[in-house]
N, C-alpha and C positions, 0 to 999 in steps of 0.2 A: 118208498121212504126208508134210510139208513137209520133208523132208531138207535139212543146208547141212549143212558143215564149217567150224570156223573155226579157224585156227590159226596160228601163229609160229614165227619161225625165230630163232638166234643164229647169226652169222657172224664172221668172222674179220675181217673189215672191210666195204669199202661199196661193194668193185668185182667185182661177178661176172665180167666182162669180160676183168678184170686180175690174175688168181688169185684171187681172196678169195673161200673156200667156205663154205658149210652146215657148221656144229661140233652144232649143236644143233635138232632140228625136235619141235615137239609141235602136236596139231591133235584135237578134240574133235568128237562129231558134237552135232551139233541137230536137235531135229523140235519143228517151228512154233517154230524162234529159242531153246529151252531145250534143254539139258543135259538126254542119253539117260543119260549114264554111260560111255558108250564113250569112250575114246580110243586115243592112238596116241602113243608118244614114243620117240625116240632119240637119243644122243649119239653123234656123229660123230667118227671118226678124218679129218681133215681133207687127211690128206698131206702137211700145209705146217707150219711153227710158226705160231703165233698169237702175234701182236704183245702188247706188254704195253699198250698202247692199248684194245686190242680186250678184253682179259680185262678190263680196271679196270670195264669195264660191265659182263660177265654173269660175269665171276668164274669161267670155264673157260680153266683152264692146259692145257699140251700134255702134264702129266701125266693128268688127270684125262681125258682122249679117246685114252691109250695103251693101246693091245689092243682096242681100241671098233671096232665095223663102218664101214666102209668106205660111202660113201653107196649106192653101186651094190650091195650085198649088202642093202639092206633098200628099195631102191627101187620093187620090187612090191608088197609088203604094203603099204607108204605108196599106192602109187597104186588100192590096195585097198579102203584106206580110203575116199579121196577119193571113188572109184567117179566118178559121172559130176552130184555135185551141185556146187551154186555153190559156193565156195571164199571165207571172210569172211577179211581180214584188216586191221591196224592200220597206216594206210600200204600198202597191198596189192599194189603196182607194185614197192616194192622186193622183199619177198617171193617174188614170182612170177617176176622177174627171178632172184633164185638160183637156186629152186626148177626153172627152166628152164635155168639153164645148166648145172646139174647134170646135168640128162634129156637134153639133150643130149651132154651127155662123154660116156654111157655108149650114146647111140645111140637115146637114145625122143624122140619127139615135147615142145615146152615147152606149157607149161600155156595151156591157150585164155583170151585175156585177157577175153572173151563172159564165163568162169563168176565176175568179181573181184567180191567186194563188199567196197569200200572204206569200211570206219569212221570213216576218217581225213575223207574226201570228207562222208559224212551228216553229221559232225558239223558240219560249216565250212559247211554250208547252215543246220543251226538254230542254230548259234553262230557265226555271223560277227564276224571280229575278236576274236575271242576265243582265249585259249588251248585247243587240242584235243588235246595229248598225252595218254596212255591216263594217267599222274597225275593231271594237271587235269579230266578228264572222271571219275574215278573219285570226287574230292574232291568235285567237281559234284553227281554224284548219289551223294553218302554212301553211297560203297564202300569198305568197311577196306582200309587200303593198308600196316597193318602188316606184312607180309610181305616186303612187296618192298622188301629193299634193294639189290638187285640187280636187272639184266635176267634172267630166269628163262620161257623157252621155254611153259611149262607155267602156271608161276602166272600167267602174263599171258593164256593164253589163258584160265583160268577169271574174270579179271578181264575180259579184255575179253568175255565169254559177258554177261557181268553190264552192263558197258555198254551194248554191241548191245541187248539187251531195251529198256533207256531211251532210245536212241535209233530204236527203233524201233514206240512208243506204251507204253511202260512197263506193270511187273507189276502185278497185283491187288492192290488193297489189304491190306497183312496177310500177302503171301505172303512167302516171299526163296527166291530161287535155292537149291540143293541140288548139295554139289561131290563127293557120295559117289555110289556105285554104284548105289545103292539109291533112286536117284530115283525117283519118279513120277509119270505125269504126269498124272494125275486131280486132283494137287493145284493145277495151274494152269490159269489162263482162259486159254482161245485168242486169239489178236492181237487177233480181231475185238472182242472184250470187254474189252480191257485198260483198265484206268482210268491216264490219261499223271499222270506228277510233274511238279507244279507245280515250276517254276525259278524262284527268286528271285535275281536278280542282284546281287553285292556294287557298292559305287556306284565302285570301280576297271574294274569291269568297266564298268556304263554308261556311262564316263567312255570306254574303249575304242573300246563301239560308237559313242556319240557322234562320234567322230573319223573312225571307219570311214564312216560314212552321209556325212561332209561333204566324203567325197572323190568322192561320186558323185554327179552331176549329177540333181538334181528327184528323189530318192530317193523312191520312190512308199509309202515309211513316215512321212512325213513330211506326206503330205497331210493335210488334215484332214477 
């Protein structure tokens, strides 16, 4: 079994540093890059109020995390979860930057930056110049994004589960991801067999990368 975890966090703002905590963390496991059906999720009493900044994106008021655990009272089962596999996430520096200054209030060790895998990073290698937010990449590879009108902890991690696969040689023809419990996994090919999705680029986009290549010197895409 190929273990990772991949997962998200909502915060109260953008500075671990500077007060701004963990409100909301959800995080999925995978073997071989798919959805087992396990996860993990909690809503966090923050300690602090949450700005109304901060709520207009994930839609968690300082009602909705009142009487809610405390980070440090659910910080083992989370580090439970994690166990000791690489850890995916969307932008994965900011993440892990909470996620550690959290472990540390409470006296644990922060997250080893060795276990990160950044989505953010894979994509901007095979999409250069291009837009790579978890919408654009989702729109990308014709992922419903009906759901999300909000930042939502949980639904982003089963959307970005569903990304990572495509950016990481794409599903079998004919299959689609499975967000219920009852997965399994007979139903899909292993990475080594995955057949990758064709990417057709809209001519805004080529028009992008066009721009991007002509700011680098003898771009070796351009040979002939």
């Amino acid at each position: 079994m190929s273990r990772s975890v991949l997962f998200d966090t909502e915060t109260t703002g953008l500075e671990p540093l500077t007060g701004d905590r963990v409100i909301e963390i959800a995080a999925i496991e995978l073997d071989n890059d798919l959805p087992t059906g396990r996860q993990f999720y909690a809503l966090l009493d923050p300690e602090r109020d949450i700005p109304l900044e901060s709520t207009r994106v994930h839609a968690i008021t300082n009602a909705h995390v009142q009487g809610k655990p405390k980070f440090g009272e659910i910080a083992r089962e989370l580090l439970d979860f994690f166990g000791d596999s690489p850890l995916i996430a969307h932008n994965a520096a900011f993440d892990f930057a909470f996620l550690s200054a959290e472990l540390q209030r409470i006296g644990l060790p922060p997250l080893a930056p060795a276990r990160m895998i950044d989505t953010l990073a894979l994509a901007k290698q095979l999409f250069p110049g291009m837009p790579n937010s978890l919408d654009a990449l989702c729109r990308r590879f014709e992922i419903d994004l009906s759901a999300r009108t909000t930042h939502n902890a949980l639904l982003d991690c089963k959307l970005l589960a569903e990304v990572y696969v495509e950016l990481t040689g794409g599903r079998q023809r004919g299959l689609a991801l499975e967000t219920e419990t009852e997965l399994t996994f007979a139903r899909y090919a292993a990475p080594a067999s995955r057949i990758p999705r064709r990417i057709v680029p809209a001519a805004e986009q080529l028009a992008a990368h066009a721009a991007f290549l002509a700011q680098i010197k003898e771009p070796i895409w351009l040979r002939a």
